[in-house]
Structures are given as structure tokens and as C-alpha cells.
C-alpha positions in Angstrom: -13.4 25.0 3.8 -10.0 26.3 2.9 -6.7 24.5 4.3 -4.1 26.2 5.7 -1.2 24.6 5.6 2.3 25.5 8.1 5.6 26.5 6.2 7.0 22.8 7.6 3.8 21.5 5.8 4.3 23.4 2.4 8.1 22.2 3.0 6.9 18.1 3.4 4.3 18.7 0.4 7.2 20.3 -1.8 9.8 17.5 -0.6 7.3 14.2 -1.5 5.9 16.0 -5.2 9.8 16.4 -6.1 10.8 12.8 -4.6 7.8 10.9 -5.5 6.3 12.9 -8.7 2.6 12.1 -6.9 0.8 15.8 -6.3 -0.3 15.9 -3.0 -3.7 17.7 -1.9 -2.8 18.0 2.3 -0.7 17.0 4.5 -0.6 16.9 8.4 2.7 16.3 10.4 1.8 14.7 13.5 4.7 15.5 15.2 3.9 14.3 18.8 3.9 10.6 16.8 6.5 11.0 14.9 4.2 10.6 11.6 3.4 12.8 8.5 0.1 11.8 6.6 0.3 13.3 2.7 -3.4 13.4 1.3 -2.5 12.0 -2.7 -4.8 13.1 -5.8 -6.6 10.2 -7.3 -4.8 7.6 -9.1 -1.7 9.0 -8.1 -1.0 6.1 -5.1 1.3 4.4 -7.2 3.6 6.8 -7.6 3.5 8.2 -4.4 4.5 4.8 -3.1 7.1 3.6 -6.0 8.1 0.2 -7.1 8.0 -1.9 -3.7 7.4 0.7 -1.7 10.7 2.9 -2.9 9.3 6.4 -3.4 8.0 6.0 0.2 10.8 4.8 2.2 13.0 7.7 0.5 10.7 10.6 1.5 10.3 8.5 4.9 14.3 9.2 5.6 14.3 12.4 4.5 11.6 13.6 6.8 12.9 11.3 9.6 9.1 10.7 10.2 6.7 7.4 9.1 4.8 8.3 6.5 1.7 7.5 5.7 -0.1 8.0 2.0 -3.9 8.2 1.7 -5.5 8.7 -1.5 -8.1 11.3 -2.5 -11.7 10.3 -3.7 -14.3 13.5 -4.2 -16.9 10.4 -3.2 -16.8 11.4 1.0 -17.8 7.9 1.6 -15.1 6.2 -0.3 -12.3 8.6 1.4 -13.7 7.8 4.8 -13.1 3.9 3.9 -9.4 5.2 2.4 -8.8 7.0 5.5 -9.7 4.3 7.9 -7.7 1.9 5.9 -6.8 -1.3 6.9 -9.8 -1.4 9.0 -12.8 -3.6 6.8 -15.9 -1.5 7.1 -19.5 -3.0 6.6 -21.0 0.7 5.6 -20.6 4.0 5.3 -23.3 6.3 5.3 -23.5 10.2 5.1 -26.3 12.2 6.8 -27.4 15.8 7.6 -29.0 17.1 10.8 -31.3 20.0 10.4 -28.3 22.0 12.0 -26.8 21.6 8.9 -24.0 19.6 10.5 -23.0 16.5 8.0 -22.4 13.5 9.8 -20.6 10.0 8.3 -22.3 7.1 10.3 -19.3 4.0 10.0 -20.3 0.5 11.0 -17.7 -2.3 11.5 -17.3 -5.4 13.3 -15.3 -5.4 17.0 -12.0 -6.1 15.4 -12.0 -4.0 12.7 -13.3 -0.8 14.7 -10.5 -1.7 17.0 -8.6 -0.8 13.9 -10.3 2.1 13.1 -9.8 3.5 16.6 -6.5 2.7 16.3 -4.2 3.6 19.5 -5.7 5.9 22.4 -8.1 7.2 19.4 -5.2 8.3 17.0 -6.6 7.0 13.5 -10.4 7.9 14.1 -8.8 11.3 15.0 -7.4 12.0 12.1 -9.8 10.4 10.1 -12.0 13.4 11.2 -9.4 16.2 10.8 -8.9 14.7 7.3 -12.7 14.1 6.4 -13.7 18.0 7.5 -10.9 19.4 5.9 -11.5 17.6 2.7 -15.6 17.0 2.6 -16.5 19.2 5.2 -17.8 16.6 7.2 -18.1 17.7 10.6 -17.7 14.6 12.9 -17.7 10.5 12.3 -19.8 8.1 14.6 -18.5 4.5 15.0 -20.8 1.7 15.2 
């Protein structure tokens, strides 16, 4: 699946790479939340969140936004654990129905799929978006 990105999204993407020196894969601008989520390439988290958390809190006031890093993995089930980040999940497991649909089955305990839910849905949202866009994975089940 190809991602098309908005000119404000090419802008954020260009903006954080030049700030941070991190190269960023995706991005989503959540604007109705006030939030911008960059998609990082492996091993570049550091960077893209600087020495105590400088690099981040610079590109946060010049996008007048939170910000919020996630880092790359081509393994789908360790992106889905990177996305839903801080929640602690038990498992992860990928399956495919004879639709052809790929499914990512996550089990956690009460608290932490709180924390995967996050807010009115927000974070298992966008864990979603992010997991189609980048694995093609067409919807995640919480158990």
C-alpha cells in the first residue's frame, strides 16, 4: 500500500529530518488533538528524540503540536507493540482469514488495554491507521 502524504505532512516530515537528523517513514497530523505522530526508521529513535528529550521538544514548538515518535520495525508484530507503546502486551499474534484480510490478534491485561484504548479509542485508532499503512494489516482485535 502506497502512503499519500498532505503538503502540511511533507512540510512536518521535512521540518523534524532537518531539526532532528532522524529520517522519518510517515507521519499523521491529528489535528482535531492537537498531535503529530512521525513514523521513525529503525534505530533512528535516538536521534529523533535528542539528548533528554531536546530534538523533540524543539520540533514540538515549532509545530505548536505534541509530538509523538514511533519507531519502525519491518517485524508487524513488533511495530504493533511500538505503536501501542506504553501499554505492556502479553502477545501479539498475526493471522489471515481466507478473505485474505490480515488480522493482528493483541492480548493484554485490563489496565494495560485501558492503555491501549487510550481516550474515547484514540491510540487503538491510530494504531490501525499506522499498522495498515505500514504492514497492510487490515484491522487489530483487543483481547
Amino acid at each position: 500500500m502506497s502512503i499519500k502524504l498532505s503538503a502540511n505532512e511533507i512540510r512536518f516530515i521535512a521540518l523534524f529530518e532537518s531539526m532532528t537528523g532522524a529520517m522519518v517513514k510517515d507521519c499523521i497530523i491529528d489535528d482535531e488533538h492537537g498531535k503529530v505522530t512521525f513514523i521513525v526508521k529503525k534505530g533512528d529513535m535516538g536521534l529523533a528524540i535528542g539528548k533528554g528529550g531536546s530534538s523533540v521538544s524543539k520540533v514540538q514548538r515549532a509545530v505548536d503540536k505534541s509530538v509523538e515518535i514511533i519507531e519502525l520495525d519491518d517485524d508487524p508484530i513488533i511495530f504493533i507493540k511500538n505503536v501501542l507503546s506504553p501499554a505492556k502486551l502479553q502477545s501479539v499474534k498475526i493471522s489471515q482469514k481466507q478473505s485474505g484480510e490480515k488480522i493482528a490478534i493483541v492480548t493484554a491485561d485490563n489496565t494495560n488495554k485501558r492503555i491501549a484504548i487510550g481516550k474515547n479509542g484514540i491510540n487503538i485508532e491510530r494504531a490501525k491507521l499506522l499498522a495498515n499503512r505500514q504492514h497492510n494489516i487490515d484491522n487489530i482485535i483487543l483481547k
